[in-house]
C-alpha positions in Angstrom: 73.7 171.8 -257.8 76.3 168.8 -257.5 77.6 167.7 -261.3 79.2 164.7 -261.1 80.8 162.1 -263.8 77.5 161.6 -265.9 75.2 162.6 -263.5 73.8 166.6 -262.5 72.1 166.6 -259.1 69.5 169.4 -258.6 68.9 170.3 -255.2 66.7 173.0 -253.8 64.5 174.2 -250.5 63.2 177.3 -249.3 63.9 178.9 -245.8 60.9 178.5 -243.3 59.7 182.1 -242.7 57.0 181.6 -240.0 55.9 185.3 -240.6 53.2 184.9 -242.9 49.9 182.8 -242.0 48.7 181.8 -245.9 45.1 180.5 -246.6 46.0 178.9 -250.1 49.7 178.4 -251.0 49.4 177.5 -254.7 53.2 176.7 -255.2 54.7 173.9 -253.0 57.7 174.9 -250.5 58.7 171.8 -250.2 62.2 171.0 -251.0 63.1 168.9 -254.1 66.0 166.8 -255.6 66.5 165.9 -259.3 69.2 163.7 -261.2 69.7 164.0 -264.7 71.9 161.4 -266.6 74.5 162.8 -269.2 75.4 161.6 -272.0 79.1 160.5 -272.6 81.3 163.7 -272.8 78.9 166.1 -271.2 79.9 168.0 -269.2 78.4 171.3 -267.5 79.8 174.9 -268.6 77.9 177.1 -266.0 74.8 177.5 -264.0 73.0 180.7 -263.2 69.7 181.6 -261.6 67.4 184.7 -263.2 64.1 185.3 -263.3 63.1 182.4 -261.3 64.3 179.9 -263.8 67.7 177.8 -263.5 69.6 177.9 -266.9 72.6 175.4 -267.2 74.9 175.1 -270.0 76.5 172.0 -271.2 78.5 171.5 -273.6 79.9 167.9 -275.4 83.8 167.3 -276.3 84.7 164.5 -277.9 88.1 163.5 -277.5 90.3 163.0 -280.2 90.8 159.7 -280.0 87.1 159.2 -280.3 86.4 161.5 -283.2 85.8 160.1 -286.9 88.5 160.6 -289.5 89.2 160.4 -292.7 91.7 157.8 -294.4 92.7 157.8 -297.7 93.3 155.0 -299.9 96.3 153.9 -301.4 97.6 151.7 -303.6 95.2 152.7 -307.1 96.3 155.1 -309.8 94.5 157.3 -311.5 94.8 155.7 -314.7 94.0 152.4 -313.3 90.1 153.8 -312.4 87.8 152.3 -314.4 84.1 154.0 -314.3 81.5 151.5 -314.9 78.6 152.6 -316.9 75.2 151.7 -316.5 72.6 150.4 -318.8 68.8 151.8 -318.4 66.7 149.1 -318.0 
């Protein structure tokens, strides 16, 4: 597995063993290659390999820069609020 900027590469074959003559092989040796596009600020955590299935963790940061904030607004007293009240139609 290559992970590269928003791209993971999957890559996989198994070893020819020549040992065994098979009269039905109902799961394809046959290697196999598989891209996966990430999203922006993805980026892989780990990889690991049980039980015949291939877990891999991402996780996203956001960089500061890009998060949202909050900005207050100046420039209004308190006292100078008005509430408008509504009529019921």
């Amino acid at each position: 597995m290559t992970a590269e900027q928003n791209v993971v590469t999957i890559e996989g074959h198994k070893a020819d063993k020549a040992e065994h003559e098979y009269l039905y092989r109902g799961i394809s040796a046959r290697p196999f290659k598989r891209q996966f596009n990430l999203a922006d600020y993805v980026q892989v955590r780990s990889a690991a390999f049980e039980n015949g299935l291939l877990k891999i963790e991402l996780f996203r940061e956001i960089p500061e820069a890009m998060k949202p904030r909050r900005i207050a607004i100046n420039g209004a007293a308190a006292s100078n609020v008005h509430q408008l009240e509504g009529k019921a139609a």
